[in-house]
N, C-alpha and C positions, 0 to 999 in steps of 0.2 A: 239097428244101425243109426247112428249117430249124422246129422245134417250136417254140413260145412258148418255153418253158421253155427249150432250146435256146440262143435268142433271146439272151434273159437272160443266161446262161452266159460268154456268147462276148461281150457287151459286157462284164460283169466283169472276164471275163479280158483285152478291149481298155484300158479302162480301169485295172487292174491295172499294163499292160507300159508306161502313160504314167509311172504315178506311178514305177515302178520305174527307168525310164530316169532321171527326176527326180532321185530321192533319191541317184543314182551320182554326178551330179558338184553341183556351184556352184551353175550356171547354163547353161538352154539355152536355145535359139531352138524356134520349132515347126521348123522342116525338119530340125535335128539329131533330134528328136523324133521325126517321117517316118522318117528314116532308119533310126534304132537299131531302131524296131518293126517297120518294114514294114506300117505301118499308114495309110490314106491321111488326106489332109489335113483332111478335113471330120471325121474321128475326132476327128483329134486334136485341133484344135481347139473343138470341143464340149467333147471331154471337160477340156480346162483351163478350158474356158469355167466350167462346172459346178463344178470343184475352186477356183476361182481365187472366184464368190459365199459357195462354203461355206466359205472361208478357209482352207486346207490349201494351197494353193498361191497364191503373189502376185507379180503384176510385176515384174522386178529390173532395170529400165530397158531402152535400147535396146545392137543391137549396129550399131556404126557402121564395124567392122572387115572384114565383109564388102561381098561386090560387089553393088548392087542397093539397092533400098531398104532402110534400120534395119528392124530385125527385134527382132519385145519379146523380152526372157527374161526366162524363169520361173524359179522356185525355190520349192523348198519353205519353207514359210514357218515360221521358227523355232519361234516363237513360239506358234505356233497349240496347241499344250500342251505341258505339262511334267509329269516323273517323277521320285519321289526317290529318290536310293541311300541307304546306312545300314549303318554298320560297327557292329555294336553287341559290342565287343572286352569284355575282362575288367575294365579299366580306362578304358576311354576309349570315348565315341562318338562317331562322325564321320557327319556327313550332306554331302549335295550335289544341290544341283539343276540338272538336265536338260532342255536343251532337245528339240524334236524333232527334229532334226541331231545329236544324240549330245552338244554344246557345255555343260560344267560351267560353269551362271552364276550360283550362287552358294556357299560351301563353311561351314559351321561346325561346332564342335567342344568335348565339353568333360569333364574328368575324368569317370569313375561309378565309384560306389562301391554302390548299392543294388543287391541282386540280385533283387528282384521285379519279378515281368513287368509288373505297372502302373507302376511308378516307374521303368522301363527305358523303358515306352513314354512316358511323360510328359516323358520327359528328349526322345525322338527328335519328338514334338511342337512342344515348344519352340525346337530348334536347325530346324525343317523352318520354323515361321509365322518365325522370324529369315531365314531363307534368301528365302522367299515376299518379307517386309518388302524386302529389298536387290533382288531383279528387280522387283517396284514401282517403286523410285525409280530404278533404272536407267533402265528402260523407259516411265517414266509410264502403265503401264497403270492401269487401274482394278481389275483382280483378276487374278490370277493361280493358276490351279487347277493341284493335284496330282491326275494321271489316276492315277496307279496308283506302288508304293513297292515296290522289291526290296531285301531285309535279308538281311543277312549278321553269323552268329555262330558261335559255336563249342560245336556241338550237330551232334547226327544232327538232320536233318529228314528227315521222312516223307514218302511221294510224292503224296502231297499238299499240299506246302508252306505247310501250317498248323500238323500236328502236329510240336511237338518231343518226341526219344526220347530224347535223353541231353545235358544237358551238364553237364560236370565243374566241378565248384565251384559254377554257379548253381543255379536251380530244377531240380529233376527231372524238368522235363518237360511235356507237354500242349500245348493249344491258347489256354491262357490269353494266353501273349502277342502270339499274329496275332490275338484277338479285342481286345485293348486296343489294338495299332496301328490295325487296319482302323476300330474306334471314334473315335481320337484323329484320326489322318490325316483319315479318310470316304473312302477312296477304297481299289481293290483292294489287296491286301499279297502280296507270295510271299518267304515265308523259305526261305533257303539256307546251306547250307555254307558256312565263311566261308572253305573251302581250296577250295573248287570256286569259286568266285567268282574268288578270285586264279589258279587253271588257266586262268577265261576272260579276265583280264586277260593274263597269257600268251601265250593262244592270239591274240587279236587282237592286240598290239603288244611281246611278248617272245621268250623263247627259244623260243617254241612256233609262231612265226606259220609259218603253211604249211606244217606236218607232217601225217600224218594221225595221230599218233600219239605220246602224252609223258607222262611222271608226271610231274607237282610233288608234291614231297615239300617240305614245309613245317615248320620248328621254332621253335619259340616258348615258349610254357607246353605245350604238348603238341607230338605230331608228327600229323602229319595228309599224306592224298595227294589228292589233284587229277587223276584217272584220264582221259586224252581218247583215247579208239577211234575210230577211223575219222571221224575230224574234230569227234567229239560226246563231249559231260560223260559220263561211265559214274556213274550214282550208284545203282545196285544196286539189286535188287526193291524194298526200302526204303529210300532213302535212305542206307543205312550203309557203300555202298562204302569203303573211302580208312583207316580206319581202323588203321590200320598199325602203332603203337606196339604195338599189343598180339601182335603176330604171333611166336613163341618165337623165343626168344633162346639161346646155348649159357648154361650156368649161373644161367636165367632161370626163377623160377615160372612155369607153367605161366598163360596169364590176366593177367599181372601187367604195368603198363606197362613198355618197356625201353627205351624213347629218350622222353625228356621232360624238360621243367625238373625236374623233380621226382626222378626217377631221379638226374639230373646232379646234382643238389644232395644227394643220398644218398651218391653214388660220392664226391663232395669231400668230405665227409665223414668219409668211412672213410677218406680217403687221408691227413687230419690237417687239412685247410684249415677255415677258419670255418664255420658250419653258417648255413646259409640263404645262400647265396652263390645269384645271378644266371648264367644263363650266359654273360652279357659279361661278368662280371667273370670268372669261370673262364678263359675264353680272355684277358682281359686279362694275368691271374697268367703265364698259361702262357707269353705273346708277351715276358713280363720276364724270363722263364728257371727258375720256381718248376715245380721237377721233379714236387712234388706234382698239381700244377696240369697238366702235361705228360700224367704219366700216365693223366688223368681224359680228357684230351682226346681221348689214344691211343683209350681207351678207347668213348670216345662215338663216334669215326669211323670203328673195326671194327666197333663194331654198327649204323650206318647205311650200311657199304660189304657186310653180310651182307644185311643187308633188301634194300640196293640190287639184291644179285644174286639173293634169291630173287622180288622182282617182275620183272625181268628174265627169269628164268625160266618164269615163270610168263605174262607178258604181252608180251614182247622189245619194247619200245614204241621209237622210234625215238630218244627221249632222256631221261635222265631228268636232270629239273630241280629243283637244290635253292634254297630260299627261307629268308627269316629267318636265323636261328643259322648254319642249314646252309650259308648262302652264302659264311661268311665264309672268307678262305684259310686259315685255322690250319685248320679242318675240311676243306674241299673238297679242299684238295691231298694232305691225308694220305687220304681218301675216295678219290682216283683215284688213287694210289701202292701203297692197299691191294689196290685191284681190279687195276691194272695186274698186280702181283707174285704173285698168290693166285689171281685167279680170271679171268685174262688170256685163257682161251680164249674168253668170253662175249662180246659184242658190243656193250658197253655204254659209252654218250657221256653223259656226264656233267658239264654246265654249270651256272655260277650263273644263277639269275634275272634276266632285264634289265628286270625289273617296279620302279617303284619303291616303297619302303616300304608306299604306301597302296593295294597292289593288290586288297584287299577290299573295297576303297571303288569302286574303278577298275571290277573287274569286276562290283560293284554296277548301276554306272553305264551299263556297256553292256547289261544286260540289263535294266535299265529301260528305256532306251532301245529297244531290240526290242519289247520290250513295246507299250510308248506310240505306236511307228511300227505294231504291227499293230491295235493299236485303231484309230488315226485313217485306218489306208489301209483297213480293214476297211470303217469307217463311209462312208466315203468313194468307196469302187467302190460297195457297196451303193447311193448313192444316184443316182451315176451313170449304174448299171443300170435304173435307175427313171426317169428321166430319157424325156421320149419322143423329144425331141431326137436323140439320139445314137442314131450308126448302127449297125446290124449289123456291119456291113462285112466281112461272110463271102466277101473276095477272095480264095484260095487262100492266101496267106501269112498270113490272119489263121484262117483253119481252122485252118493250123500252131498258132498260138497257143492255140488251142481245143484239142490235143492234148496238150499239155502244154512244146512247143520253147519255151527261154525266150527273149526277145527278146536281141536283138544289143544286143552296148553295154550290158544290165544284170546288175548285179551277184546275187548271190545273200541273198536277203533274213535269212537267217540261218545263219549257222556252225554252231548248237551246240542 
């Protein structure tokens, strides 16, 4: 016999294996629903019954394709909240708003130039109530709430996803600016990495998807890595995994950065080229035959074909993935010519990115979305379980589920 608390438990975890079946495809019928769980009928029907009042699941018409009478399907219902993502880049920030199905429905965008954490978050403010304004008139809703905002910059964040430890060029640091977003928004915030963001863009729909294991190594104004162990972010006791530019170089101070804009526009430099060059333009010079130019490039792709082989070394990750600068062929293909010829005994695959450009934004977006789907399926079995309606349904097969077997047919609620 089963304890209250027990009780309890095991409806969670029934109602759990309903929504989870849900959220894997479009749209089901209850007997697909039966089926995937192993859970009997009067469950499951309750429990949509229950999800379907508190508006987290809603009707999706009949199905008239099978044998027998239409049968309703359900689906989760989009709309029932939304999460923001937020690239907040050196130059530019970009937001996007998120339905509960993962679905980007609204995007905006616009140079920055300020580096204070209030006029950073006032800016992500403004493009979020613009975004809000556009799912309004799509939707004719009446309001439209942001549950919760995952931001992405280019800083150490701390494992507490508030504190920032370092970013280069802006503010030095603190909790100032998750306390002006979480202010400006009203709803939860977690800062991140803006290169572990783009690894989870990656991981779900790039060169990463189905590995257990990949760097992104990322170039831009700095280098940054994207570390995934055994299917999950590695972002180190504090947040500072990935940092990689700074890792010694042969002929490199000790500490000093050796792969970055910055470096790169050093080395064009010395080599005679104009001073404050781009690294597109560097490779630009280089792809029109300017030897100067050449050798800089040389140059930059022996020290990210070294890096490449001592994280390789170090981590043998099953690929490693370059982004940004690094993707381009003038780089990549002298990058796997150098390791081919040099250090060919190592076992190292070396692909560009199939992320596009806005993969900080992208993997913004899906980890908002995880987010925002565990709050509302949180909220949502919790009340379920409360419910006195719904059954036990301690059938043998549903014990299973009270062990922890996931149900048939559903997906895994999170990657990372």
């Amino acid at each position: 016999m089963l304890l209250a608390g027990d009780q309890r438990l095991l409806r969670e975890i029934n109602a759990r294996a309903v929504l989870e079946v849900l959220d894997a495809h479009d749209t089901l019928g209850r007997p697909e629903i039966v089926a995937a769980t192993g859970l009997s009928k009067t469950t499951v029907a309750l429990a949509l019954r229950t999800f379907v009042e508190h508006g987290l699941v809603e009707e999706a018409g009949l199905d008239h394709d099978r044998r027998g009478p239409a049968a309703t399907l359900y689906r989760v219902d989009p709309e029932h909240g939304y999460a923001l993502a937020v690239d907040i880049g050196h130059v530019r920030v970009r937001v996007a708003l998120v339905d509960l199905v993962g679905r980007v429905r609204a995007r905006a965008e616009q140079p920055l130039s300020a580096k204070e954490p209030e006029a950073r978050a006032s800016a992500v403010e403004k493009l979020a109530a613009h975004c809000v304004a556009a799912v309004r008139h799509d939707t004719g809703a009446a309001s439209v709430a942001i549950r919760c905002a995952v931001v992405g910059l280019p800083a150490i964040v701390g494992a507490d996803h508030a504190m920032v430890r370092r970013v280069p060029g802006l503010e030095k640091g603190g909790p100032t600016l998750h306390a002006a977003l979480e202010q400006g928004l009203g709803c939860p915030v977690v800062l991140e990495n803006d290169v572990n963001l783009a690894a989870i863009a990656e991981q779900r729909t790039g060169a990463g998807k189905g590995l257990d294991s990949f760097v992104l190594l990322r170039l831009g104004i700095g280098l940054g890595a994207g570390i995934v162990i055994d299917g999950k972010l590695h972002r180190g006791a504090s947040g500072g995994a990935g940092e990689v530019a700074f890792l010694p170089q042969p002929g490199r101070a000790l500490g000093a950065e050796s792969i970055g804009a910055a470096s790169l526009a050093t080395s064009a430099k010395e080599a005679g080229l104009p001073a404050g060059l781009a690294p597109h333009e560097v490779l630009d010079l280089a792809a029109d035959g300017d030897e100067r130019a050449v050798a800089v490039v040389d140059e930059l792709a022996g020290r990210l074909a070294v890096l490449i082989a001592s994280v390789a070394l170090l981590l043998e990750p099953q690929k490693i993935v370059l982004a940004g600068v690094a993707r381009e062929d003038a780089v990549l293909g002298r990058v796997q010519t150098y390791l081919a010829e040099r250090v060919g005994i190592l076992p190292i695959v070396v692909e560009p990115s199939a992320v596009a450009a806005d993969a900080v934004l992208l993997g913004a977006a899906a980890l908002a979305r995880d987010t925002l789907r565990d709050q509302a399926f949180t909220a949502a079995v919790r009340r379920a379980a409360e419910s006195e309606d719904l059954p036990d349904d301690d059938a043998p097969l549903d014990a299973d589920l009270a062990t922890g077997h996931a149900p048939r047919g559903a997906d895994d609620a999170r990657t990372l």
